[in-house]
N, C-alpha and C positions, 0 to 999 in steps of 0.2 A: 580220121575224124578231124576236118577241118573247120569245124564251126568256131564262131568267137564266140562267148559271153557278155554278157552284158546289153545293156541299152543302144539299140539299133541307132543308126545316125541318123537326126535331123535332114529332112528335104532340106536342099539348099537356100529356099525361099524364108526357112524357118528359121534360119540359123542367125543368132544374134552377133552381126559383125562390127557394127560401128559404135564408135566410143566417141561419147558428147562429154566433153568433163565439166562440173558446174563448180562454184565456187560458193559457197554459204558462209554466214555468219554462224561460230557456235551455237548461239540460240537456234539460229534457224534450223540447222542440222537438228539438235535437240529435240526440236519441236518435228521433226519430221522421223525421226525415229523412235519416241512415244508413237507418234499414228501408224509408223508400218509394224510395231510390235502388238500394237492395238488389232490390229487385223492378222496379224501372225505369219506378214511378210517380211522378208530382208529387204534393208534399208534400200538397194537398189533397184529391187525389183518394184518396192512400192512405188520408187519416183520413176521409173520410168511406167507405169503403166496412169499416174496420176496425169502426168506428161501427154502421153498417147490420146487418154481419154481427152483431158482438155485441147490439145491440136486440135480433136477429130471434131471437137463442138465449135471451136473457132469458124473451122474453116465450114462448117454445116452453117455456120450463122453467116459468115458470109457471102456463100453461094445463094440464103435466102435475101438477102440483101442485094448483090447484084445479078442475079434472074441465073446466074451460072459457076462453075468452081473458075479458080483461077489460082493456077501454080506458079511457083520462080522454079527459075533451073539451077 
């Protein structure tokens, strides 16, 4: 009996590899840890998906704005 236990691995596609490190003011930290407890996230997880979601509207606004997406490399 070969099998392992536990929780099967992430596709590689899923897997959380990069580390952005931010810098906050204690208040701000504060104030962002009220909100991710508030929703019954960990303080990381809240900023980055707070993160995610505002990129994705940024950059949706200004693909509406100039007729197309446009990346940096």
């Amino acid at each position: 009996m070969n099998s392992k236990t536990g929780r099967p691995r992430k596709a590689p596609e899923d897997s959380l590899t990069e580390i952005v490190p931010i810098r906050l003011t204690q208040a701000e930290r504060d104030q962002c840890e009220i909100a991710a407890k508030r929703t019954g996230r960990k303080l990381t997880a809240w900023i980055r998906e707070r993160a995610v979601k505002a990129a994705k509207h940024e950059v949706k606004q200004m693909a509406a704005e100039s007729g197309g997406i446009q990346t940096g490399a």
